[in-house]
DRENDO-1510 file (C-alpha; in Angstrom, 1 decimal, always signed):
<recs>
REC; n; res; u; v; w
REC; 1; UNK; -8.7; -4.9; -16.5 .
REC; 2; UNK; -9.9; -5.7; -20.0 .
REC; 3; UNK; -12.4; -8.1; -20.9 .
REC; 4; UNK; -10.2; -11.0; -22.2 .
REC; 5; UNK; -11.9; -13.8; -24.5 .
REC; 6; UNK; -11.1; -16.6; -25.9 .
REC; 7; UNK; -11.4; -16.8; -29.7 .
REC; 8; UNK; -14.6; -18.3; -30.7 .
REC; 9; UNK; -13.7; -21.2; -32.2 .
REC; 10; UNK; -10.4; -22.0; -31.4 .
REC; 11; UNK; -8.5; -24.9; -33.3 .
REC; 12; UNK; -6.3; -26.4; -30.4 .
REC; 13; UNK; -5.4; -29.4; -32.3 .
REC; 14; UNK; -2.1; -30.9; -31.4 .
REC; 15; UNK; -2.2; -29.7; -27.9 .
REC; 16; UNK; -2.6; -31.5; -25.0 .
REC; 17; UNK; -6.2; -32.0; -23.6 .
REC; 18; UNK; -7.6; -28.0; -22.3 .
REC; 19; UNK; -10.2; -27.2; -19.9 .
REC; 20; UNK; -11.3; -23.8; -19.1 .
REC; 21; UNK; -13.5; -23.0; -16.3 .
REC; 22; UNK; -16.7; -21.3; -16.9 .
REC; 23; UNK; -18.4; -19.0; -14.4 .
REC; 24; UNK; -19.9; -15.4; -13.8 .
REC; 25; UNK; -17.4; -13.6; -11.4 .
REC; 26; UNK; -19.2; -10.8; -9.4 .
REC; 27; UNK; -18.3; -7.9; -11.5 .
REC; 28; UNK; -19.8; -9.8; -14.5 .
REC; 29; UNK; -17.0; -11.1; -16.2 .
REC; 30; UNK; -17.5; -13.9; -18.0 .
REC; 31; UNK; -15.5; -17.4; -16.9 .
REC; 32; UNK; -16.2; -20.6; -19.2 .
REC; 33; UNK; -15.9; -23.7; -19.1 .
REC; 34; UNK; -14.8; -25.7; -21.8 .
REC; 35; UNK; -13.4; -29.2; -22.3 .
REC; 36; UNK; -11.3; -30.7; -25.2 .
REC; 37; UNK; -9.0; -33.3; -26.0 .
REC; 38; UNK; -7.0; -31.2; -28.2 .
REC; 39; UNK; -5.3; -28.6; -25.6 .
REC; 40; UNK; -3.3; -28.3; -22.3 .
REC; 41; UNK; -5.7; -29.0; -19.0 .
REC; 42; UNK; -6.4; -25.4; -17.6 .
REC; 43; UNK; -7.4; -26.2; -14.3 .
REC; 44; UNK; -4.6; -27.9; -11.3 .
REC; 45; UNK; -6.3; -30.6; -8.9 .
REC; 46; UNK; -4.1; -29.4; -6.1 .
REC; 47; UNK; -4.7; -25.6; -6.0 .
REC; 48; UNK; -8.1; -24.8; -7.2 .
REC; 49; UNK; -10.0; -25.5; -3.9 .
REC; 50; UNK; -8.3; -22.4; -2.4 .
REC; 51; UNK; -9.9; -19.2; -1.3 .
REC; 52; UNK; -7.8; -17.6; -3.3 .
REC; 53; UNK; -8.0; -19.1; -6.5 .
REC; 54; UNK; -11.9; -19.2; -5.6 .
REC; 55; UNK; -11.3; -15.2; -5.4 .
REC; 56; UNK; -9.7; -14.4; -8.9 .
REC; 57; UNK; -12.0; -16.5; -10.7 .
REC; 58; UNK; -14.7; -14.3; -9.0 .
REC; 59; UNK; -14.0; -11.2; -11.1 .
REC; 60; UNK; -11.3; -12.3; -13.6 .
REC; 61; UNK; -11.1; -14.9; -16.8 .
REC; 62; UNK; -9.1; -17.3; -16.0 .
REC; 63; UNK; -7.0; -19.7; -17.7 .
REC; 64; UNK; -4.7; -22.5; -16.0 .
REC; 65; UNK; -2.9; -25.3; -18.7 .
REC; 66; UNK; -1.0; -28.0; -17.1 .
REC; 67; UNK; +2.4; -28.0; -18.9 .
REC; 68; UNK; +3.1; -30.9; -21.1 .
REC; 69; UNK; +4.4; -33.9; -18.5 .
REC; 70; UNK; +2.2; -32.3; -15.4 .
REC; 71; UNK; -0.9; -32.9; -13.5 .
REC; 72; UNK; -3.0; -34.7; -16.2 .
REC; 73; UNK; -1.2; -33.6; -19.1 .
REC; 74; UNK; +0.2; -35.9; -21.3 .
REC; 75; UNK; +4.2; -36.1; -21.5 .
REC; 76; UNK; +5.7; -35.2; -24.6 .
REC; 77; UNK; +9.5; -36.0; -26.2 .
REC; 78; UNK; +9.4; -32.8; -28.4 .
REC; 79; UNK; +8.7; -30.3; -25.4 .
REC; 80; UNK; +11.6; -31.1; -23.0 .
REC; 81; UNK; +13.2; -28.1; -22.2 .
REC; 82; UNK; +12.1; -24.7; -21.0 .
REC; 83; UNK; +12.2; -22.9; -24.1 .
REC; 84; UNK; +10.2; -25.7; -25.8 .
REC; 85; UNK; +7.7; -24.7; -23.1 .
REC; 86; UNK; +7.7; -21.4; -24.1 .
REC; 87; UNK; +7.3; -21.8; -27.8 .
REC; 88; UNK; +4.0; -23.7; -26.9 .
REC; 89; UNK; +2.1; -21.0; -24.7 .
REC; 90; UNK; +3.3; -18.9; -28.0 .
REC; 91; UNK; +1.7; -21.7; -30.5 .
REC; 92; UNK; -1.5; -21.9; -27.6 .
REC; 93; UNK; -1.5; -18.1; -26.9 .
REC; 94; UNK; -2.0; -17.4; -30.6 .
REC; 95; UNK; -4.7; -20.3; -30.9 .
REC; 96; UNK; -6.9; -18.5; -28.2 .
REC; 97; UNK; -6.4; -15.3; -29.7 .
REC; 98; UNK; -4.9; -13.8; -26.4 .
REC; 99; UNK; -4.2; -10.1; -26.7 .
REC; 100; UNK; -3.3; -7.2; -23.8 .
REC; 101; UNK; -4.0; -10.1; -20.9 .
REC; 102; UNK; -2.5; -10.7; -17.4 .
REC; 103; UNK; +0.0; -13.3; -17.1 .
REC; 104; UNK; +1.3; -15.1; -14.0 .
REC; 105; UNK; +3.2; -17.5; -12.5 .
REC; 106; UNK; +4.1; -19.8; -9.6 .
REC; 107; UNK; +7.5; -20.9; -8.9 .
REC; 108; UNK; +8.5; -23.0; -12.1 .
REC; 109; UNK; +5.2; -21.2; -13.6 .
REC; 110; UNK; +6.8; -18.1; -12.8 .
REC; 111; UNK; +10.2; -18.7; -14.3 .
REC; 112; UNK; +8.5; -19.6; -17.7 .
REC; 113; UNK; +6.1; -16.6; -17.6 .
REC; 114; UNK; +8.9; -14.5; -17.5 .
REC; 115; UNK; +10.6; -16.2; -20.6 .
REC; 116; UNK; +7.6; -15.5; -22.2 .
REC; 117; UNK; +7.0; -11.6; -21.0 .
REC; 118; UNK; +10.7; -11.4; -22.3 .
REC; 119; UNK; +10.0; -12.5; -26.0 .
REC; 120; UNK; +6.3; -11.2; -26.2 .
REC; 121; UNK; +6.0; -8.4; -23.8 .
REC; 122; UNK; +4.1; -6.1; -25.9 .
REC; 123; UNK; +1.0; -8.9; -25.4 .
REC; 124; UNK; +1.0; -8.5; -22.2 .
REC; 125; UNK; -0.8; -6.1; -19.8 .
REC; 126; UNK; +0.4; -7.4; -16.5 .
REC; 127; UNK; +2.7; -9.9; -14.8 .
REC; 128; UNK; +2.7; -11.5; -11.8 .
REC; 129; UNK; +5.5; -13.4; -10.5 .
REC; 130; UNK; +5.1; -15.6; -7.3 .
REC; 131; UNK; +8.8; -17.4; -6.2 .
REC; 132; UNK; +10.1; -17.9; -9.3 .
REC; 133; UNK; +14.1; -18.9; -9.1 .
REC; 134; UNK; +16.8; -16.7; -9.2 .
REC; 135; UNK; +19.9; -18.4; -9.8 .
REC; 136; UNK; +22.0; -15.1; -10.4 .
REC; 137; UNK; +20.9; -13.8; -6.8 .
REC; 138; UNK; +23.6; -13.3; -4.2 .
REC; 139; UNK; +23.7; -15.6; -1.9 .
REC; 140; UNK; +23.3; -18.1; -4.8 .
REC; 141; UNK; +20.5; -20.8; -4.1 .
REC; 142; UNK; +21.7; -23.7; -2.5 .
REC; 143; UNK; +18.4; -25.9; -2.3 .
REC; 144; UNK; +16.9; -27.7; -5.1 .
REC; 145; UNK; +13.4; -29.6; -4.7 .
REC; 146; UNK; +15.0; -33.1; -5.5 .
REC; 147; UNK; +18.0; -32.4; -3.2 .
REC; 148; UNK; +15.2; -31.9; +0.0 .
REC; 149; UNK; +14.0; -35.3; +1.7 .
REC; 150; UNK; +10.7; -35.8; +1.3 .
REC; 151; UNK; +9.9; -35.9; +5.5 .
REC; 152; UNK; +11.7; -32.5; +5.3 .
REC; 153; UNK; +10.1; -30.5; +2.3 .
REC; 154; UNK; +7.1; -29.2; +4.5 .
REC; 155; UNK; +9.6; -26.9; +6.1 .
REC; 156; UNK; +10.8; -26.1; +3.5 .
REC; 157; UNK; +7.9; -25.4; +1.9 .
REC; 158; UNK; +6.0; -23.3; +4.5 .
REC; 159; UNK; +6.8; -21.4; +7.5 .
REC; 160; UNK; +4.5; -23.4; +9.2 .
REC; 161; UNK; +4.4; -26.8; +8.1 .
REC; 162; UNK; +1.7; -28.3; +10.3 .
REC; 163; UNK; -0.8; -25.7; +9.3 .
REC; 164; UNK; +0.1; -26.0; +5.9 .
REC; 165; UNK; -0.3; -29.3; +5.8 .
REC; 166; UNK; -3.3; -28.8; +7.5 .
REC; 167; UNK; -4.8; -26.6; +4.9 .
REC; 168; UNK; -3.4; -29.6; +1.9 .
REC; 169; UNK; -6.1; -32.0; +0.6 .
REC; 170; UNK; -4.8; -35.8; +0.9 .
REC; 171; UNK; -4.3; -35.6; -2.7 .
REC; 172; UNK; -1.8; -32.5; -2.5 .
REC; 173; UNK; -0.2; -34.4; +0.5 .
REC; 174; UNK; +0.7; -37.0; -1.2 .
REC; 175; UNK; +2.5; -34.6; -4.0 .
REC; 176; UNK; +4.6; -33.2; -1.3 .
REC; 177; UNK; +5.4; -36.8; -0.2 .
REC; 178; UNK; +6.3; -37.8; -4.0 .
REC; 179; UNK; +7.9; -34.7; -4.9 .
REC; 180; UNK; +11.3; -36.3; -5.6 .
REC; 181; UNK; +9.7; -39.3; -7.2 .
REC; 182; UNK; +7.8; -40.6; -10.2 .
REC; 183; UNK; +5.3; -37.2; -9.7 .
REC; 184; UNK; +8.5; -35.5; -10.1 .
REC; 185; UNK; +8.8; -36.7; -13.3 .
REC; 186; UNK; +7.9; -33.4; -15.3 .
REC; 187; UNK; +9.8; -30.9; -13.2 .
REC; 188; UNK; +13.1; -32.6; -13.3 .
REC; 189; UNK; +13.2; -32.8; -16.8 .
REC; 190; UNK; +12.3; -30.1; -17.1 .
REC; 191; UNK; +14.9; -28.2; -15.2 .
REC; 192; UNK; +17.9; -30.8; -15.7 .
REC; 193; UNK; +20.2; -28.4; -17.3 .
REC; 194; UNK; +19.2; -25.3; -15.1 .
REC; 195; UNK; +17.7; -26.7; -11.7 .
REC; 196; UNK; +17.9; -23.1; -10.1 .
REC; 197; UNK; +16.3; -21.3; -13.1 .
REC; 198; UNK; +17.9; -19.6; -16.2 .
REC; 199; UNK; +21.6; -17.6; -15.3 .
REC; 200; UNK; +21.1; -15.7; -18.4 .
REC; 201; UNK; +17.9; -14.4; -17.0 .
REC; 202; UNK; +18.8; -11.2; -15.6 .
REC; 203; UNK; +20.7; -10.0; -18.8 .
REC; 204; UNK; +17.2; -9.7; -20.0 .
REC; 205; UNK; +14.9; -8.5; -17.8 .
REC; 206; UNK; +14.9; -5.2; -19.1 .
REC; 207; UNK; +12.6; -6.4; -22.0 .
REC; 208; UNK; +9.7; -6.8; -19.2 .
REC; 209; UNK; +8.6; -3.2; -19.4 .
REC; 210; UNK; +5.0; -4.0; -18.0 .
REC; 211; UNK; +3.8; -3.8; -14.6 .
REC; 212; UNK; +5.2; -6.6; -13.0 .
REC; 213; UNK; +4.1; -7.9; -9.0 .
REC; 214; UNK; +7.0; -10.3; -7.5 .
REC; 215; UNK; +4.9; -12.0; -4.7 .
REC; 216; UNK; +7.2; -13.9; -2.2 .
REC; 217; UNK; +6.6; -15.4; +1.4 .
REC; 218; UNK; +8.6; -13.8; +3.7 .
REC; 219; UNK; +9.9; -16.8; +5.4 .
REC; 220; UNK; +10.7; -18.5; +2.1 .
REC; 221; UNK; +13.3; -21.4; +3.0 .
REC; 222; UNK; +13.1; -22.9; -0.5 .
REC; 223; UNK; +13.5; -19.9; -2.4 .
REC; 224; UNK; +14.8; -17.1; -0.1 .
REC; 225; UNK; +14.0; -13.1; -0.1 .
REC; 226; UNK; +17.2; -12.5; -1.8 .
REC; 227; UNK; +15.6; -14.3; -4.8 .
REC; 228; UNK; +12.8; -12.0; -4.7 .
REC; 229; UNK; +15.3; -8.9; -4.7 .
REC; 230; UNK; +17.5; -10.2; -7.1 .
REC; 231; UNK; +14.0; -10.0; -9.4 .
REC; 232; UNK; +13.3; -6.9; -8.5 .
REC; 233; UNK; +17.3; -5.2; -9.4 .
REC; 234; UNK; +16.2; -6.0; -13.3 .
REC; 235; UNK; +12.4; -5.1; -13.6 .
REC; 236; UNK; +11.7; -1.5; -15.0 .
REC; 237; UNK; +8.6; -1.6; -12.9 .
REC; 238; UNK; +8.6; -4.5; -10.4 .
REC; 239; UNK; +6.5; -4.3; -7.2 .
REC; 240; UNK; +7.9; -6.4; -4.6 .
REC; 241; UNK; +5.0; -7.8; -1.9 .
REC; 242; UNK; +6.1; -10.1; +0.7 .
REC; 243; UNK; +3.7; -11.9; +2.8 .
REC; 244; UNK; +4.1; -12.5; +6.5 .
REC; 245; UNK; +4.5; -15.6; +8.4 .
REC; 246; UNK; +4.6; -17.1; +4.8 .
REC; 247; UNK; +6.9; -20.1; +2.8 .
REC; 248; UNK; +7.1; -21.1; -0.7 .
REC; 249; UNK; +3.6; -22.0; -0.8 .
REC; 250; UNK; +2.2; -18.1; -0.7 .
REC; 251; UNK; -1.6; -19.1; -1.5 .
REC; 252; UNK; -1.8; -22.5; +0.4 .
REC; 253; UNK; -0.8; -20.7; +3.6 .
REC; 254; UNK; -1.9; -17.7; +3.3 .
REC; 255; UNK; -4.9; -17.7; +1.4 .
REC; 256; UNK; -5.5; -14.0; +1.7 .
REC; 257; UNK; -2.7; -13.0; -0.6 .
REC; 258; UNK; -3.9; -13.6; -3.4 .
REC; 259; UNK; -6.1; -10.0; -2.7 .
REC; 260; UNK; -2.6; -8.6; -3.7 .
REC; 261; UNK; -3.3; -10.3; -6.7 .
REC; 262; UNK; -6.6; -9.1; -7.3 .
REC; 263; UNK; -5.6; -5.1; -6.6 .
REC; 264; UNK; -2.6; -5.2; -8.9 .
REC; 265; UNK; -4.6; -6.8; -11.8 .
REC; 266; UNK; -7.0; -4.3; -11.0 .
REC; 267; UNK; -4.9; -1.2; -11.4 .
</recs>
């Protein structure tokens, strides 16, 4: 994997606050951190305690913004829509300086990294998709988030909801609790128009030349297999990995996938 740095430098004015962690992973690659109150917040309260998160930050740089109306990232009335999204990791991509890197993306985060490896593939080296939605698949989707009661989204969630929820910080609990609430603020905006991802999708996934991982539990309630196969159908060079005894939430209960991660971004 190439060395990946961030510009020296970089003027993120007019972005939402940025952090970027800083460490030396084992294999020497350089991690920073960095805060601002100029860019997007690179770092998720809910998911960075896991092992593997821990695990890619140990020989990778790594960069994770909060989109605009998530986490602690301001909302904004001029980024509302998913290709508003897009045209700001372009803006923020081209602030850092980012050339041949490794993108990826969970669930919502994968939908919008594929928008992006669509438009800019050739700035890409890798891509790693993790659940994203398919609403072209067959069987369509019949689940949205909003639709699930909030008692009932562990299950939906993970195969095993009590050990998931085991695994959750009280903080992370009490997103899945508020997940069709004010929390949910972000995502449903975000996703009014489309809540099961683009339908136009798959007329262009031909453009994603690049190595491209699709990463899916295999007992997937929210986002079923099909999904992941659909995916698969219009990538050039997907490589489907499905976890076992796994939901939605691929890294929460099953920490040790994200070593799938960590081979394919080191091939």
């Amino acid at each position: 994997m190439p060395d990946v740095r961030v510009k020296p430098g970089s003027d993120l004015t007019g972005f939402y606050p940025l952090r970027i962690r800083h460490q030396r992973g084992q294999d020497g690659c350089p991690i920073h951190r960095q805060r601002t109150r100029a860019g997007v917040p690179a770092r998720h309260r809910h998911f960075h305690r896991f092992r593997s998160g821990a695990s890619l930050g140990a020989h990778h740089t790594v960069l994770i913004p909060f989109h605009p109306g998530f986490g602690d990232s301001g909302d904004s009335d001029a980024i509302d829509t998913v290709e508003d999204h897009v045209l700001q990791y372009m803006d923020l991509f081209d602030r850092l300086g980012l050339e041949n890197f490794d993108l990826a993306g969970f669930s919502l985060g994968g939908w919008l990294a594929a928008e992006f490896a669509i438009r800019q593939p050739q700035r890409l080296r890798r891509l790693v998709l993790v659940a994203p939605p398919a609403s072209w698949s067959t069987p369509r989707p019949r689940r949205v988030l909003f639709d699930i009661a909030p008692q009932d989204l562990p299950a939906y969630l993970a195969h095993d909801p009590l050990a998931a929820i085991a695994l959750l910080s009280a903080s992370a609990r009490s997103v899945l609790r508020s997940a069709a609430g004010t929390r949910g603020h972000g995502v449903a905006k975000l996703i009014r128009n489309h809540p099961q991802g683009n339908p136009k999708l798959a007329h262009w996934l031909h453009r994603i030349t690049i190595p491209t991982l699709v990463l899916w539990g295999a007992h997937d309630r929210l986002r079923p297999t099909a999904q992941a196969q659909a995916w698969m159908a219009g990538l050039p060079d997907g490589h489907l990995q499905l976890v076992p005894a796994t939901g939605h939430l691929v890294f929460e209960e099953t920490p040790d996938a994200g070593r799938h991660v960590t081979d394919f971004l080191a091939g």
